[in-house]
N, C-alpha and C positions, 0 to 999 in steps of 0.2 A: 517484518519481511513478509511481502507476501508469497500466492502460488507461483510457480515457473511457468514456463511458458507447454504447451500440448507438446509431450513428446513426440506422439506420433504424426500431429501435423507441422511440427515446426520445418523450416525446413534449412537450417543453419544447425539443427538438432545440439542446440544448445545444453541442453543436460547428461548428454554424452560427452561432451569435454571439457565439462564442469561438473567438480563433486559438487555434495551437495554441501561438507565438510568445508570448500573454500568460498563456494556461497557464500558461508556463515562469517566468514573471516571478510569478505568484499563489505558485506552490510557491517561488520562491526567496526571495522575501520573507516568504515565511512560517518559514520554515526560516533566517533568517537569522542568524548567530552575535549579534545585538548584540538580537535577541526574544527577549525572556526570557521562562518560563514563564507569568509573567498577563500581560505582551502580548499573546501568543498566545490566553489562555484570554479575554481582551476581546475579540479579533478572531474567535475563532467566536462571541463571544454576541452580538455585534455586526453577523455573517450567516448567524446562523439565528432564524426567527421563529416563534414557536407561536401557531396558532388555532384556537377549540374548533370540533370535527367538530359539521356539525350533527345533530339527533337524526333516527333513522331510525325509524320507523315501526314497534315493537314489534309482531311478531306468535308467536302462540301454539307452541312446542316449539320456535324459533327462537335460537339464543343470540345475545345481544347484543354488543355491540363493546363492549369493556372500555375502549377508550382516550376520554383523553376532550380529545386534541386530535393535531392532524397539521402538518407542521414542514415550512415555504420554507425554501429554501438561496436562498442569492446571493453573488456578487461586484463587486466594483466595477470595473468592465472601463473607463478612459478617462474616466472621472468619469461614467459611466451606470451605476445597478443593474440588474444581470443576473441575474434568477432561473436557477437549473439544478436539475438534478435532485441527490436524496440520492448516488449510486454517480458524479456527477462533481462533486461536493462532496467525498464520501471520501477518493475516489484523488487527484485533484490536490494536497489537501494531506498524500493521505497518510498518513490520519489512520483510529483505529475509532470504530464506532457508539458505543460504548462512550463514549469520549473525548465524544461528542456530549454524551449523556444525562450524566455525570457536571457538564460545565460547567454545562448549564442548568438542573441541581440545586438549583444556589448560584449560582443568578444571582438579583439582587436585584430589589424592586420598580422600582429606577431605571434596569436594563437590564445594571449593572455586574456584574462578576464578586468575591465574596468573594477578597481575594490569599491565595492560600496558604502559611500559618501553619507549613508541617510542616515539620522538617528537609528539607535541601536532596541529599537523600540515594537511591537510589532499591533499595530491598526486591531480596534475591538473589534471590528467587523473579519477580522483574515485571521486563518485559524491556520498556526504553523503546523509545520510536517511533525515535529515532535508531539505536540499535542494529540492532532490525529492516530498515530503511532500508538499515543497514552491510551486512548479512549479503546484502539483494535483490543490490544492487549488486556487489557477491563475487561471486555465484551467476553474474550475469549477464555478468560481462567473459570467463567462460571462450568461448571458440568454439564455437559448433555447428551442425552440419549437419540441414538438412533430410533427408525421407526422402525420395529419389529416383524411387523406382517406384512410392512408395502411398502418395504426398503427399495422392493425392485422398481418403484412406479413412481418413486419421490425420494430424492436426497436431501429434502427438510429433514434440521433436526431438533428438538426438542427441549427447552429450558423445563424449571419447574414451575407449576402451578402458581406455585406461591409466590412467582416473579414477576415484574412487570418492567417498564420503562421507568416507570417513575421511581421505583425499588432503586433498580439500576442506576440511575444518573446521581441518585440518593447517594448511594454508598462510595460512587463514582467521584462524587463532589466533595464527601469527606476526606476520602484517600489524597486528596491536592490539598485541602487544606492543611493535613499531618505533613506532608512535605512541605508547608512554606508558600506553595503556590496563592497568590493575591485571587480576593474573590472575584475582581474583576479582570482576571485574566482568566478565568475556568471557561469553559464553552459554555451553551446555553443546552437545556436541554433539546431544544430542537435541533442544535448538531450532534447530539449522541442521538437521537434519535434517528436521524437522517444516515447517519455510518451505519446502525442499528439495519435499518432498512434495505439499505442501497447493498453492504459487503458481505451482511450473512444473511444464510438462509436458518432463518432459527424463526421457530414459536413458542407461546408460553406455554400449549397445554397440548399432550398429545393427543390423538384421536383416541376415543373409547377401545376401538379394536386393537389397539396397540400398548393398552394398558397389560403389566405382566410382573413378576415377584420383582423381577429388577426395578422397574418403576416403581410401584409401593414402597419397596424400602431405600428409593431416592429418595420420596415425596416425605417419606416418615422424618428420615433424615433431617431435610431440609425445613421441617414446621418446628425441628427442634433445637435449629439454630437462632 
């Protein structure tokens, strides 16, 4: 699950009529091992609604708005519908835009989802939402430190030394094989690398000036694991 949306800029102020408590309950029941693929794909067409944009006022050398409608999100929070915004719609289920636009493709005049027909199989090249998921969760149990002296100038934060990407994908790859997972369905490294990249702000070594007794006795730590 990722972050929520800007409290202060949202303006549906989605984390005020949402715990964070039934967050947790929205993503685990959406993620739940007994939701099967068009469960899930009923449950978003199910809370998200499209209605046509109205028209705007055409004027000369002006390009027009191509789209020709704009999309509510909601949740069922306590047996109340809760509108929220798209980016706390995403993250909480953890889901791409992508995933959005593809459901409501094939969603039919009666609101239902076509059940998907295609082998139960998923392409070497497309890397599911579960996986992805696997790889955040990896990334994120490692430890890390903030920057000490120029916390205020950078919200990078800090692996150990003794880590790298290949470490990671390393250990990354082991962890799938103890579960059963086929070697040819792991990612490659260059997709842990690429989540590595794109969704945190992490490096392997801190700055000199931000070395301090916390750090040493991480780095000690960690050489003697």
């Amino acid at each position: 699950m990722r972050e929520t949306c800007d409290k202060e800029k949202c303006k549906l102020k989605c984390t005020e009529h949402i715990t964070g408590d039934d967050r947790f309950k929205i993503h685990k029941s959406y993620w739940n091992s007994d939701f099967n693929t068009d469960q899930k794909r009923q449950f978003i067409a199910a809370s998200v609604e499209e209605f046509p944009i109205k028209r705007r006022r055409e004027r000369t050398g002006t390009r027009t708005d191509k789209r020709q409608t704009t999309l509510h999100y909601s949740f069922i929070v306590r047996g109340t519908k809760q509108r929220v915004c798209q980016k706390y719609f995403l993250n909480t289920l953890d889901i791409s835009q992508t995933t959005i636009r593809n459901i409501l493709r094939k969603r039919q005049d009666g609101g239902m989802v076509e059940s998907d027909k295609r082998e139960k199989h998923v392409p070497a090249n497309k890397l599911s939402d579960e996986m992805r998921i696997a790889i955040r969760n990896h990334i994120q149990r490692f430890p890390c430190l903030e920057s000490h002296y120029s916390r205020n100038r950078s919200k990078k934060k800090y692996l150990g030394g003794e880590l790298n990407i290949s470490r990671m994908y390393s250990l990354f790859k082991d962890e799938c094989l103890q579960k059963d997972i086929r070697e040819a369905e792991i990612p490659k490294q260059w997709v842990y690398t690429d989540i590595f990249n794109t969704e945190f702000n992490l490096s392997f070594k801190a700055p000199a000036t931000d070395i301090c007794d916390l750090c040493d006795e991480f780095i000690i730590k960690l050489k003697g694991s």
